[in-house]
SELO-27717 format. One record per residue (C-alpha): residue number from 1; residue in three letters; x, y, z. Coordinates in Angstrom, 2 decimals, always signed. Layout:
# residues N
n = NUM	res = ALA	X = X	Y = Y	Z = Z .
...
This chain:
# residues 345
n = 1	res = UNK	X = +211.67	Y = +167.05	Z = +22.16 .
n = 2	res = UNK	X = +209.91	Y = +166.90	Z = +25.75 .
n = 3	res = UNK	X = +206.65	Y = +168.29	Z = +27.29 .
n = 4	res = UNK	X = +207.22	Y = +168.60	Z = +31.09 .
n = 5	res = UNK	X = +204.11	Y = +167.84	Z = +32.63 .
n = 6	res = UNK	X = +202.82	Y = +169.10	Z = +36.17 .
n = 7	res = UNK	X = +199.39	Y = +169.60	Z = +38.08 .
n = 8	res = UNK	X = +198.76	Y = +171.51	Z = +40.81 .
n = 9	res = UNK	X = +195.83	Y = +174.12	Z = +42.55 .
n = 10	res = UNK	X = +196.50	Y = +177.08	Z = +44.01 .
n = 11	res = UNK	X = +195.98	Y = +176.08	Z = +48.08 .
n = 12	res = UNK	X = +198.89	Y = +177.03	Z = +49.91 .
n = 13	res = UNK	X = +199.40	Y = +173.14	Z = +50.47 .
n = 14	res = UNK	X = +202.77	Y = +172.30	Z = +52.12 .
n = 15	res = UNK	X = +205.48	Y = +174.72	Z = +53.36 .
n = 16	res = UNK	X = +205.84	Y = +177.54	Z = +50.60 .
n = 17	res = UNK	X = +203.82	Y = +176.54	Z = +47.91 .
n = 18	res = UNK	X = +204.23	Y = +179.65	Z = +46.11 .
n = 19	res = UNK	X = +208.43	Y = +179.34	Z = +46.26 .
n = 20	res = UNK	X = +209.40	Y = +175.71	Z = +45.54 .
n = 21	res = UNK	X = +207.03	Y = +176.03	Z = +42.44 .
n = 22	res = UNK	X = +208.71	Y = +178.61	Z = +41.19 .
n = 23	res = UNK	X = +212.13	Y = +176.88	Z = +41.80 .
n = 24	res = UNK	X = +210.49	Y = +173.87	Z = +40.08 .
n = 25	res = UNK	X = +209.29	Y = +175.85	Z = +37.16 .
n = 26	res = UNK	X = +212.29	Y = +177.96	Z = +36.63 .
n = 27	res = UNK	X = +214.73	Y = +174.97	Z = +36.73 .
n = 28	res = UNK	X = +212.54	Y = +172.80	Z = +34.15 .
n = 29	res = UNK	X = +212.78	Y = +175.84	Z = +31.93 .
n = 30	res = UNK	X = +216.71	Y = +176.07	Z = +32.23 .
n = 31	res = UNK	X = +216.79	Y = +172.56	Z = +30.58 .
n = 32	res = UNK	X = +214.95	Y = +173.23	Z = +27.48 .
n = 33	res = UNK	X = +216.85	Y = +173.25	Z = +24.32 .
n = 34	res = UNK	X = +214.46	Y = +172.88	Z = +21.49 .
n = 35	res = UNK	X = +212.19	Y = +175.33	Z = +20.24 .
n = 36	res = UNK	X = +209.03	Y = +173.10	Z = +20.79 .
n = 37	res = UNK	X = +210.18	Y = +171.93	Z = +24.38 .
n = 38	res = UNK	X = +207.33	Y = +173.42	Z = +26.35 .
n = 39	res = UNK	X = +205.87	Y = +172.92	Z = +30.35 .
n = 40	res = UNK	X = +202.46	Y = +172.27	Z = +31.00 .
n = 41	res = UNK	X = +200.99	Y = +173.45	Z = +33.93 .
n = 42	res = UNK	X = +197.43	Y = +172.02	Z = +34.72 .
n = 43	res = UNK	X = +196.03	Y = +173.92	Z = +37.50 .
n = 44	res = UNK	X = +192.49	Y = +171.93	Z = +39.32 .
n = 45	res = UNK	X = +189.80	Y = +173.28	Z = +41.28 .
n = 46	res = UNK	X = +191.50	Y = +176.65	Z = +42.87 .
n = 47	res = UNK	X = +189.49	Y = +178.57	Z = +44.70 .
n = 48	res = UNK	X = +187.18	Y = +180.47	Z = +42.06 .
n = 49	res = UNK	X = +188.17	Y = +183.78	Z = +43.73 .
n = 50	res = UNK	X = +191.69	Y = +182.85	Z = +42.84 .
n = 51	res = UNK	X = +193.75	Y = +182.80	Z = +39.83 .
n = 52	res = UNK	X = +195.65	Y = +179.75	Z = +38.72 .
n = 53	res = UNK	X = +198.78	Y = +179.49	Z = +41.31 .
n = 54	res = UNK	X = +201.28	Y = +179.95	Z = +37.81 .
n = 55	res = UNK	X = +199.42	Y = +182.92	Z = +37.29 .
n = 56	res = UNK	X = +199.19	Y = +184.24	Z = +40.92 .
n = 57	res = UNK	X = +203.88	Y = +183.96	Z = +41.08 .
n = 58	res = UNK	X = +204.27	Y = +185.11	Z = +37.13 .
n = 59	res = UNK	X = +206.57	Y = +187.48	Z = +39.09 .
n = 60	res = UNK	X = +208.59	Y = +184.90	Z = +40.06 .
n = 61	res = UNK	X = +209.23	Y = +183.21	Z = +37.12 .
n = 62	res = UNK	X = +211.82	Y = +183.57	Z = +34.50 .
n = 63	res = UNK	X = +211.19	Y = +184.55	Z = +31.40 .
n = 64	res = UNK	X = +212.27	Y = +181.78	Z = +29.84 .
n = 65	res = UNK	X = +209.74	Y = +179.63	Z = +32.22 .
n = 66	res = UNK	X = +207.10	Y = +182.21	Z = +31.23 .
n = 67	res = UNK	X = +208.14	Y = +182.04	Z = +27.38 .
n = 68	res = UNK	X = +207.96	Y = +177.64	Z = +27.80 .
n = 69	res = UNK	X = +204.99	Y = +177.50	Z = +30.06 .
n = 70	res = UNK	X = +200.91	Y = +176.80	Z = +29.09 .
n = 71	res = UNK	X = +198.59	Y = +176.52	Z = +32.10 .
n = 72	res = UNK	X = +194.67	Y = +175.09	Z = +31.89 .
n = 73	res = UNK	X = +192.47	Y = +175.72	Z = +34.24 .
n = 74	res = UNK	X = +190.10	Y = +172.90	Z = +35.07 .
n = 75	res = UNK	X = +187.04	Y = +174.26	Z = +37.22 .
n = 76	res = UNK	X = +185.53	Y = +172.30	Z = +40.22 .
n = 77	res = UNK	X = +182.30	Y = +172.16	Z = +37.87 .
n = 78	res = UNK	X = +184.42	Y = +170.54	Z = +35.22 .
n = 79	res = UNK	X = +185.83	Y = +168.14	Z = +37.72 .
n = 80	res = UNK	X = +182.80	Y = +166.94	Z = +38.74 .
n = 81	res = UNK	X = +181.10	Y = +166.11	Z = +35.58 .
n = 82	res = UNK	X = +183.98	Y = +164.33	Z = +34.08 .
n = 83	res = UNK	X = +184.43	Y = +161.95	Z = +37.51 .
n = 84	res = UNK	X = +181.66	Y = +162.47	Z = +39.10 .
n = 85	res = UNK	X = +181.33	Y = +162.94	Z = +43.26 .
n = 86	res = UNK	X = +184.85	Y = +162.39	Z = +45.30 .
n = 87	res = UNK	X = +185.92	Y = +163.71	Z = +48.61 .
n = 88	res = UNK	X = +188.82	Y = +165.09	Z = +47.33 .
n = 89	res = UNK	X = +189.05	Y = +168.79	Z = +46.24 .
n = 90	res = UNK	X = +191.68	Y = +167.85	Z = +43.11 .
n = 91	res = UNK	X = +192.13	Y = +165.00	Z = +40.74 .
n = 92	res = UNK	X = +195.72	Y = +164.26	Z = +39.77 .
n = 93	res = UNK	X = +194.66	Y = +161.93	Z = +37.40 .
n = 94	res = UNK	X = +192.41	Y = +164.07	Z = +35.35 .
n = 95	res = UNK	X = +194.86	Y = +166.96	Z = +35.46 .
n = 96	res = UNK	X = +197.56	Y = +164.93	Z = +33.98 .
n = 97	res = UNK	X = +194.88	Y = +163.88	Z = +31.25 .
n = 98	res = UNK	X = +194.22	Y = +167.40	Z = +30.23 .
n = 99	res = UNK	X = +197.99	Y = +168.24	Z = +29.64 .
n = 100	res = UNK	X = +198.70	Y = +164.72	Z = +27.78 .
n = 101	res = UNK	X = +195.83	Y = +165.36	Z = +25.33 .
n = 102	res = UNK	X = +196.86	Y = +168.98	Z = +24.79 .
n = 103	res = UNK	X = +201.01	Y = +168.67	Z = +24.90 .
n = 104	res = UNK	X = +202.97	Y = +169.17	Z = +21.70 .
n = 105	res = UNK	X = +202.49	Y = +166.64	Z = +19.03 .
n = 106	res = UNK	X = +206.18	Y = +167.35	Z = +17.83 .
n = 107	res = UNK	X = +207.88	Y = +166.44	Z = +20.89 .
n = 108	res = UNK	X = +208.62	Y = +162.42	Z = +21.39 .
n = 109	res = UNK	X = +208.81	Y = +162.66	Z = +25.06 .
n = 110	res = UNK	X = +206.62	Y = +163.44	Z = +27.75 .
n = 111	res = UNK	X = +207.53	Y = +163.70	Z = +31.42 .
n = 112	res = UNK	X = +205.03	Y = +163.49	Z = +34.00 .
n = 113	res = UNK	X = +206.60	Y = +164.80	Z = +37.29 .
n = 114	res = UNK	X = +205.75	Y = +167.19	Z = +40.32 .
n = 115	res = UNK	X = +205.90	Y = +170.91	Z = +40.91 .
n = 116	res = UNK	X = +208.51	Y = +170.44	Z = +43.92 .
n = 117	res = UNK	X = +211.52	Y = +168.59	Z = +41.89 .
n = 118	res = UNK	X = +214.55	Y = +169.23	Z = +40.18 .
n = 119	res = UNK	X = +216.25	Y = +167.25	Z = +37.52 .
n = 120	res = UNK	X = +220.44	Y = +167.60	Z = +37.43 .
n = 121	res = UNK	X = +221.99	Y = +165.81	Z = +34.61 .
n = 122	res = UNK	X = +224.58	Y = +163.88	Z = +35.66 .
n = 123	res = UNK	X = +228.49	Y = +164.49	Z = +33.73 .
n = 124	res = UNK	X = +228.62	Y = +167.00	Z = +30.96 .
n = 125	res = UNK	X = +226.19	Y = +165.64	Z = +29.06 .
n = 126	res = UNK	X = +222.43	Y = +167.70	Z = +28.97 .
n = 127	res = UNK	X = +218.68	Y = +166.67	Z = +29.18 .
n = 128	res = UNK	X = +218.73	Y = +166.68	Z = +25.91 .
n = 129	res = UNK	X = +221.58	Y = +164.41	Z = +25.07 .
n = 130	res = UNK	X = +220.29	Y = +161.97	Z = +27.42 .
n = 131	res = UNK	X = +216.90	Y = +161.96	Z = +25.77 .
n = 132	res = UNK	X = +218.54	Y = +161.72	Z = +22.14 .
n = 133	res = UNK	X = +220.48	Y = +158.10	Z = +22.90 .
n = 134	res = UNK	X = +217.65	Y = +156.39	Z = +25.53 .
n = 135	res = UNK	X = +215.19	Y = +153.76	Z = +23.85 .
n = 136	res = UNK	X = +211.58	Y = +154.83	Z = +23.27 .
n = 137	res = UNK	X = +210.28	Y = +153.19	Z = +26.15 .
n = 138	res = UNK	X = +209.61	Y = +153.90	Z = +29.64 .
n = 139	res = UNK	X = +211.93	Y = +155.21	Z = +32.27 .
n = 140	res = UNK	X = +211.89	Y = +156.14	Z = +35.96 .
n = 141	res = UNK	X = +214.33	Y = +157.21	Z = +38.28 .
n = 142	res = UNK	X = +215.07	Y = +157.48	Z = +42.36 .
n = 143	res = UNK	X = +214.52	Y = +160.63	Z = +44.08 .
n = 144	res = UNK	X = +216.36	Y = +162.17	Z = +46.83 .
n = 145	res = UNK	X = +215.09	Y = +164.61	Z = +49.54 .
n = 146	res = UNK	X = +215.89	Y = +168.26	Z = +50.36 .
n = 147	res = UNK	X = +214.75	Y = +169.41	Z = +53.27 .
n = 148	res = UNK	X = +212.75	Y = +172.52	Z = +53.25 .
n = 149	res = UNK	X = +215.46	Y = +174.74	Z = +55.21 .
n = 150	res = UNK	X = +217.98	Y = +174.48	Z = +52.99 .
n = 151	res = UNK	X = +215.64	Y = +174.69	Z = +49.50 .
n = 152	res = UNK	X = +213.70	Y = +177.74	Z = +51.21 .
n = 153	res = UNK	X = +217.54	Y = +179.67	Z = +51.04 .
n = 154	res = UNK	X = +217.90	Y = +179.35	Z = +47.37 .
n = 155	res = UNK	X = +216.97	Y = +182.28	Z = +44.91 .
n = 156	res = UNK	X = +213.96	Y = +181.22	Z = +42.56 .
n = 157	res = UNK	X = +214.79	Y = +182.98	Z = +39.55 .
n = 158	res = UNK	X = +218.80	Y = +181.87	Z = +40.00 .
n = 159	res = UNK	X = +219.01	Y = +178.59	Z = +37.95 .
n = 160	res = UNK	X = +222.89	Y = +179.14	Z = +38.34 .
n = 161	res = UNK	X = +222.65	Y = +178.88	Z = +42.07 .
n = 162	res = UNK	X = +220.42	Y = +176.09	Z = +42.24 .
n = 163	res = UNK	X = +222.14	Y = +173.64	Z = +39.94 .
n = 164	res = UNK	X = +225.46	Y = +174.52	Z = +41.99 .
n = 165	res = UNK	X = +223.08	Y = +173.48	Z = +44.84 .
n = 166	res = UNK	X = +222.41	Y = +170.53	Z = +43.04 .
n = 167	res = UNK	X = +226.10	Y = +169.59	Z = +42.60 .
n = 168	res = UNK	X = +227.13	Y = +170.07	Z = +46.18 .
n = 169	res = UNK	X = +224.55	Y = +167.92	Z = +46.90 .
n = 170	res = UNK	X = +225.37	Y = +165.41	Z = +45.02 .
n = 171	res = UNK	X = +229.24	Y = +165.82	Z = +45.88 .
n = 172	res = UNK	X = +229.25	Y = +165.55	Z = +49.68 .
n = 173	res = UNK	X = +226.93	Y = +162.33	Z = +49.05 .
n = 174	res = UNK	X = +223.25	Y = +160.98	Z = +49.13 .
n = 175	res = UNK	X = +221.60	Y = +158.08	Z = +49.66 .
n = 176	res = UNK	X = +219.23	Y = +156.81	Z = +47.33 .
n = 177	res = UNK	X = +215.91	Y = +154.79	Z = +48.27 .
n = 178	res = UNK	X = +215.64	Y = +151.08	Z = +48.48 .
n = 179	res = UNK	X = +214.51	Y = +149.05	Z = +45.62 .
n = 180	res = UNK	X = +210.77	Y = +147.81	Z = +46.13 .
n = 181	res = UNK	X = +210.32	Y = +144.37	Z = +45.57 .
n = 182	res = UNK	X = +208.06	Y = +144.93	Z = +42.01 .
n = 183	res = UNK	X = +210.60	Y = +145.24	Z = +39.65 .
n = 184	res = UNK	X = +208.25	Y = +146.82	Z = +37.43 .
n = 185	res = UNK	X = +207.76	Y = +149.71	Z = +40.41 .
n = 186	res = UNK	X = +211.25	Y = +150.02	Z = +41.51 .
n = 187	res = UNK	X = +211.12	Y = +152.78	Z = +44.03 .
n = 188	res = UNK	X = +208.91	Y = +154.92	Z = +46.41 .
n = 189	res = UNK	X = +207.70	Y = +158.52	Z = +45.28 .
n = 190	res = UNK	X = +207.72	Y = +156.94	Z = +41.18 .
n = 191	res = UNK	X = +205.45	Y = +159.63	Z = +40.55 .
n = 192	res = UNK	X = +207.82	Y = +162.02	Z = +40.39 .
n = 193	res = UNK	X = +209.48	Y = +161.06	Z = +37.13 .
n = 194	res = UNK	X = +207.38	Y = +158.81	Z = +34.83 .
n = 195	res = UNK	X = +209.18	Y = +159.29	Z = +31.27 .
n = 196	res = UNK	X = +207.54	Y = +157.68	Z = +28.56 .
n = 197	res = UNK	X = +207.63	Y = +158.40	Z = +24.63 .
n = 198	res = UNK	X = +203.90	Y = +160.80	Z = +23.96 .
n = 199	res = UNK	X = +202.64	Y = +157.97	Z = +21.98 .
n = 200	res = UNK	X = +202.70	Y = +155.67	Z = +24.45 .
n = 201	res = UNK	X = +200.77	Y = +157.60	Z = +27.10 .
n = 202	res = UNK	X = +198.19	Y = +157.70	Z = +24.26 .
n = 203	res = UNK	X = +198.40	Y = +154.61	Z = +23.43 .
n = 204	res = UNK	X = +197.27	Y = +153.35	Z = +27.76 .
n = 205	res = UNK	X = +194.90	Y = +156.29	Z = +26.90 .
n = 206	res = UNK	X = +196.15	Y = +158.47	Z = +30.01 .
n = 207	res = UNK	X = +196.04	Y = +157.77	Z = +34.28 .
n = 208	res = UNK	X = +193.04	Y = +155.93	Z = +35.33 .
n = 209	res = UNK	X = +190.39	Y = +159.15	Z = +35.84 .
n = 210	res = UNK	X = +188.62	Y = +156.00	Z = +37.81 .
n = 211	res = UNK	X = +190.70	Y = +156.79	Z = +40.70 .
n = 212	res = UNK	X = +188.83	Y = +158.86	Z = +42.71 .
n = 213	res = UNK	X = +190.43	Y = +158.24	Z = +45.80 .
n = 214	res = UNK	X = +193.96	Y = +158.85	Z = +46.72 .
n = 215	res = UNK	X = +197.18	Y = +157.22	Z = +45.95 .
n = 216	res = UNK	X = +198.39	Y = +154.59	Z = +44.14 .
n = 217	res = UNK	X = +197.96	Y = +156.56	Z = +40.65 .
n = 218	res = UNK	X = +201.89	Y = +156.80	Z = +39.84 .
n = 219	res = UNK	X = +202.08	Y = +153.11	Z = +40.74 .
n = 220	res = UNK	X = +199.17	Y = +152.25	Z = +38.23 .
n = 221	res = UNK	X = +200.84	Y = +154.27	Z = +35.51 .
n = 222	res = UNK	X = +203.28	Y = +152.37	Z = +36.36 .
n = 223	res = UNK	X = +202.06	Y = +148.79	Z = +35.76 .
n = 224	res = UNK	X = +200.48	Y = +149.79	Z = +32.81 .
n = 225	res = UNK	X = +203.42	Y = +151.58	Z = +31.07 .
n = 226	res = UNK	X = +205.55	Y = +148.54	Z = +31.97 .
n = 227	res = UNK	X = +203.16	Y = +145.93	Z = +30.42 .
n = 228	res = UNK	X = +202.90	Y = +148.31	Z = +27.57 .
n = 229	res = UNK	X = +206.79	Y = +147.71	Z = +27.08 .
n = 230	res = UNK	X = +206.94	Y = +144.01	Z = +27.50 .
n = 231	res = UNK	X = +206.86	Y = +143.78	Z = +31.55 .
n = 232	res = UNK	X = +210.10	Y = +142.62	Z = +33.06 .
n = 233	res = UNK	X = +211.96	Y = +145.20	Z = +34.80 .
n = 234	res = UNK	X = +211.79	Y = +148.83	Z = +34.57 .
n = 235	res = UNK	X = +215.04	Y = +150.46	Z = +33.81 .
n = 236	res = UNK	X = +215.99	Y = +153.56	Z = +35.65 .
n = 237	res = UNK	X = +218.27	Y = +156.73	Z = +34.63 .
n = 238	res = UNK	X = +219.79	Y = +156.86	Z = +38.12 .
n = 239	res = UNK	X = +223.15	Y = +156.70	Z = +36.61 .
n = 240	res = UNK	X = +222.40	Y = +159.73	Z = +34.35 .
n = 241	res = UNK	X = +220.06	Y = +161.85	Z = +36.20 .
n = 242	res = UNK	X = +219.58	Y = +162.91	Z = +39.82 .
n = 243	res = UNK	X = +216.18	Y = +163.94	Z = +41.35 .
n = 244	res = UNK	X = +215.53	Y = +165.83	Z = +43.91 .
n = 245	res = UNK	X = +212.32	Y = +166.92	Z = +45.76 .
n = 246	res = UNK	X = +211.33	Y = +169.76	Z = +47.38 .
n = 247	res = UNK	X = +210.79	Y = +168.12	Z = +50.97 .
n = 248	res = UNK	X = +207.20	Y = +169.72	Z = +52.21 .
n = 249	res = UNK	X = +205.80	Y = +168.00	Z = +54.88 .
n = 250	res = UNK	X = +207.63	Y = +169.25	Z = +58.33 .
n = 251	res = UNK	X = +206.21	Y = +166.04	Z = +60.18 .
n = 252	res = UNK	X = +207.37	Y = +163.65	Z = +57.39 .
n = 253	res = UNK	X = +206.03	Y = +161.22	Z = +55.26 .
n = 254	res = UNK	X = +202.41	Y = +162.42	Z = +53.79 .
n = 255	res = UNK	X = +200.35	Y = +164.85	Z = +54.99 .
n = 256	res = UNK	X = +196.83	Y = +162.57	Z = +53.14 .
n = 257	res = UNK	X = +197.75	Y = +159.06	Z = +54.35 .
n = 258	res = UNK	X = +196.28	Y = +159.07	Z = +57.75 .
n = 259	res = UNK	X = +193.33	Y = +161.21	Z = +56.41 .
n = 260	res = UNK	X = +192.09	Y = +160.59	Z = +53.07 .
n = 261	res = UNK	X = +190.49	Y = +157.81	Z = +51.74 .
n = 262	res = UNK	X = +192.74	Y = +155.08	Z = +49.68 .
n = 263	res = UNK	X = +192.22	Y = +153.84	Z = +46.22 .
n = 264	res = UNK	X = +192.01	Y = +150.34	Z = +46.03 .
n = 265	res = UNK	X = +195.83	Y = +148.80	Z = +45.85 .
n = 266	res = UNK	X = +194.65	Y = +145.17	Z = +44.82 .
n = 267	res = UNK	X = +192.13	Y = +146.70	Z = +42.20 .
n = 268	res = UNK	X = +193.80	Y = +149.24	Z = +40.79 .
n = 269	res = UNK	X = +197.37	Y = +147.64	Z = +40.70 .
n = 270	res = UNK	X = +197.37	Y = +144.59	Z = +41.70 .
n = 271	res = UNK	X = +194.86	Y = +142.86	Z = +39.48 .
n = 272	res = UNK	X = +195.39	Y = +145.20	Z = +36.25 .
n = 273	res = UNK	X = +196.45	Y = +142.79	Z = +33.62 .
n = 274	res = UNK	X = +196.11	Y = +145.21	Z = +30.51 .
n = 275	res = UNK	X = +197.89	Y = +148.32	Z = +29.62 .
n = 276	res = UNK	X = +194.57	Y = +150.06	Z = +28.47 .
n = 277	res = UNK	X = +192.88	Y = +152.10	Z = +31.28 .
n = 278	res = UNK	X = +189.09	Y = +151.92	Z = +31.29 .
n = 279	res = UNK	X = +188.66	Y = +155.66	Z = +30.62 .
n = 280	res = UNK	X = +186.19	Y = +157.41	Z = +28.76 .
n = 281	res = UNK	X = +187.12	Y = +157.80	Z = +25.18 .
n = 282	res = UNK	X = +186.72	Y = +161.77	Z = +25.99 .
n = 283	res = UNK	X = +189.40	Y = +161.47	Z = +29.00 .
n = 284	res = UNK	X = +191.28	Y = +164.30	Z = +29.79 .
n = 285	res = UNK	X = +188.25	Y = +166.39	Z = +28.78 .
n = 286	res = UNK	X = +188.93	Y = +165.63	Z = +24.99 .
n = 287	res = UNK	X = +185.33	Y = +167.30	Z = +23.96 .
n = 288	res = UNK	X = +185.69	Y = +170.37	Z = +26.53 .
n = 289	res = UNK	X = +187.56	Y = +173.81	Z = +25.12 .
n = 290	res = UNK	X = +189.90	Y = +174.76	Z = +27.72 .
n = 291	res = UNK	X = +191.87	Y = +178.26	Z = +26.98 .
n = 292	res = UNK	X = +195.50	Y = +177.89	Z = +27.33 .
n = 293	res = UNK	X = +197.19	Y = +180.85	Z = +29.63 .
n = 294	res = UNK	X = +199.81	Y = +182.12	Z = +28.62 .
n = 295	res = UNK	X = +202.42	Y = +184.60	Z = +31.03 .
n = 296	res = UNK	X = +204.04	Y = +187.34	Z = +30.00 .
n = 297	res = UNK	X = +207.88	Y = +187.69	Z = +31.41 .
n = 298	res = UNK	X = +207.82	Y = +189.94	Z = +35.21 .
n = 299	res = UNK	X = +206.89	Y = +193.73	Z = +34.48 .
n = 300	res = UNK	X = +206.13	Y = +193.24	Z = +30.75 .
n = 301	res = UNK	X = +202.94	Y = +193.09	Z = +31.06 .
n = 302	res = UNK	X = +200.99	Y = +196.39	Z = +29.47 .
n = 303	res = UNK	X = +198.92	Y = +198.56	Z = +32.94 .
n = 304	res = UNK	X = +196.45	Y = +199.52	Z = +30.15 .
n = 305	res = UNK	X = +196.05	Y = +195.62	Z = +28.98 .
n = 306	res = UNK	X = +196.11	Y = +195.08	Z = +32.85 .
n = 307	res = UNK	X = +192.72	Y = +197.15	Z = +32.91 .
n = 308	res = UNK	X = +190.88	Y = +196.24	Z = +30.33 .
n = 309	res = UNK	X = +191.44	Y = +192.85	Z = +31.47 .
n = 310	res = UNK	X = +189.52	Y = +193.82	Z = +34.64 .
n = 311	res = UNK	X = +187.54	Y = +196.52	Z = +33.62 .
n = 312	res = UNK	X = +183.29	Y = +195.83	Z = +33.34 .
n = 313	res = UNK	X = +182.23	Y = +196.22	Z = +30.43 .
n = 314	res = UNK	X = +178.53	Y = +198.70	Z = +31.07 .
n = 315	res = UNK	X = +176.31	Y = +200.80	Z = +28.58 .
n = 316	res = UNK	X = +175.27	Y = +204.52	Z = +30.06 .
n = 317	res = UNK	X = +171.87	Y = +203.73	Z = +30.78 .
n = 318	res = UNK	X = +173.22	Y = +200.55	Z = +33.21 .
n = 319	res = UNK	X = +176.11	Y = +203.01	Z = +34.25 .
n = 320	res = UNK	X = +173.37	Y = +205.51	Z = +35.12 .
n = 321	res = UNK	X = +171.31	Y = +203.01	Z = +37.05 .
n = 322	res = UNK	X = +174.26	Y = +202.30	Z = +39.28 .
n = 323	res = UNK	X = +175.22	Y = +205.68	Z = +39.94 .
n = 324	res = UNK	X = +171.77	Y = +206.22	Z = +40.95 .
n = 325	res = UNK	X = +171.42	Y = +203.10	Z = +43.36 .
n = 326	res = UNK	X = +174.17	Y = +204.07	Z = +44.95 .
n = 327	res = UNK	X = +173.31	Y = +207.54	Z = +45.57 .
n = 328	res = UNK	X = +170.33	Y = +206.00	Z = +47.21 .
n = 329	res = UNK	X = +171.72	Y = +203.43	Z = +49.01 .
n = 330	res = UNK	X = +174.60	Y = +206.26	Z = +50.25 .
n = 331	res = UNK	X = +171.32	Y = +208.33	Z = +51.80 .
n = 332	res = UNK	X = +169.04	Y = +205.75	Z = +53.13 .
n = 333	res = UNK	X = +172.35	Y = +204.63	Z = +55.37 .
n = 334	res = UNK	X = +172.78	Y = +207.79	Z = +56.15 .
n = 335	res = UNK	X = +168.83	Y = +208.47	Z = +57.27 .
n = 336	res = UNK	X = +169.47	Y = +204.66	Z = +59.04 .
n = 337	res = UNK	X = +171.77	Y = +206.23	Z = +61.03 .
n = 338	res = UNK	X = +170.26	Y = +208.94	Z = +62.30 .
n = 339	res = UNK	X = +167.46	Y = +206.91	Z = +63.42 .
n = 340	res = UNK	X = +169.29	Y = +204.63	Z = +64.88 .
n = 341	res = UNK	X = +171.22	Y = +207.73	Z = +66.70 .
n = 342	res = UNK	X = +167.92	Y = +209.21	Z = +68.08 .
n = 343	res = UNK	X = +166.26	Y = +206.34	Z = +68.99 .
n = 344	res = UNK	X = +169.28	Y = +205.47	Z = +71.15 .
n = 345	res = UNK	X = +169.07	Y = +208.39	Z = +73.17 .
């Protein structure tokens, strides 16, 4: 019924990177209910002596996250030739494209959302019964902040504990954001939940891969999905859901916005008068085969698989070769030495 979709690079960025993923993760997985439900994890430009960040905590996820959860890894190389030269290291926008263009055809709902938040249904009533009764159009909701001292004291792999986190905080009381003043917009930090029936992120034909810059990508999704649906006013599922990020910014507010570069607000929102963006009709790196990664559940995975993953592959006459060199290499040090030793005296 739903894809959950997320983006992300492995960079230590924020406090704990590693941890409130996992929480993330682990809780999106707890809320699955149909057998195609799945989480897509599209991981951009990591370091190319790392692995993918899902890969790098498998340990730390359940194995019902690892059992839901497909990662792609889109190279810096791969980056660059689809958008071309930006002074950012990732592209939200293209990593979002990847996942919509490879998420399950059989579910009706896709979520695009953040690696830092958790979603609490609201009542007795699940994800899923929520989903079966809304309208096929687009939905956001208002988020509420945790700050990292009290999320940083919760188990990972305990979804139990967390959604009784959840409840308490809900219980002893929050207060939401205030409105914006677009009423197609509604609220600050919209990125973090933008549901919207598959089809109809196909049908704006994914974020705007234009967007080179940061910011203002969740507000252009945004615009587009609500002309898409008529304009007027873009309901929210505040009274059904409660979100909740993963405060990770110590200082407050965003760690970019006094150093990066801005898209263009009047450009890219403002003026943007059709749902359709003005991508590529390869966006999201239609034409490009990306493996998905799959993760096996914490200490299943085989130690002989583990080498043969990582072993080289050599013939004997290469093996031979470099048994030799380094024999040589091992001696001529050695003699190095020496000289070096006498001619010091």
């Amino acid at each position: 019924m739903i894809t959950f979709l997320v983006a992300g690079r492995n960079d230590g960025y924020g406090v704990n990177l590693g941890k409130r993923t996992a929480i993330s993760l682990n809780f999106f997985a707890s809320l699955c209910r149909d057998p195609e439900d799945e989480i897509l994890y599209v991981d951009c430009n990591s370091p190319k002596q790392d692995c993918t960040l899902v890969e790098a905590i498998a340990d730390t996820l359940t194995p019902e996250c690892c059992r839901r959860l497909k990662a792609y890894r889109v190279t810096g190389e791969q980056m660059k030739a689809a958008i071309g030269e930006t002074p950012l290291l990732f592209s939200d926008e293209l990593s979002r494209n990847v996942g919509i263009r490879r998420s399950n055809p059989r579910n009706q709902w896709l979520l695009s959302t953040n690696c830092d938040i958790l979603l609490q249904p609201l009542g007795r009533q699940s994800l899923h019964q929520l989903l079966e009764r809304l309208p096929p159009r687009f939905h956001v909701c208002p988020r509420i902040g945790i700050p990292p001292a009290q999320w940083q004291m919760l188990d990972r792999m305990n979804v139990r504990q967390i959604s009784d986190f959840c409840d308490e905080v809900i219980r002893r009381g929050v207060r939401f954001p205030q409105e914006k003043e677009q009423s197609w917009l509604r609220f600050v930090g919209v990125g973090d939940f933008q549901l919207a029936p598959r089809e109809q992120w196909f049908a704006i034909q994914g974020c705007e891969e234009g967007m080179k810059l940061w910011g203002h990508s969740d507000a252009n999704n945004a615009r587009r999905l609500n002309l898409l649906n008529g304009g007027g006013r873009t309901p929210d599922l505040g009274d059904s859901l409660c979100v909740l990020h993963l405060d990770h910014n110590l200082t407050g507010g965003s760690a970019h916005q006094n150093t990066l570069p801005n898209n263009d607000w009047k450009s890219w929102v403002e003026e943007v008068t059709s749902p359709v963006s003005r991508n590529r009709e390869n966006w999201g790196l239609a034409d490009t085969e990306l493996p998905v990664i799959r993760l096996d559940p914490a200490g299943e995975i085989d130690p002989a698989r583990i080498l043969k993953t990582h072993r080289r592959q050599r013939n004997l006459i290469s093996s031979l070769r470099l048994q030799l060199k380094a024999r040589f290499w091992k001696k001529a040090g050695a003699a190095a030495n020496w000289l070096e030793k006498r001619l010091g005296k």
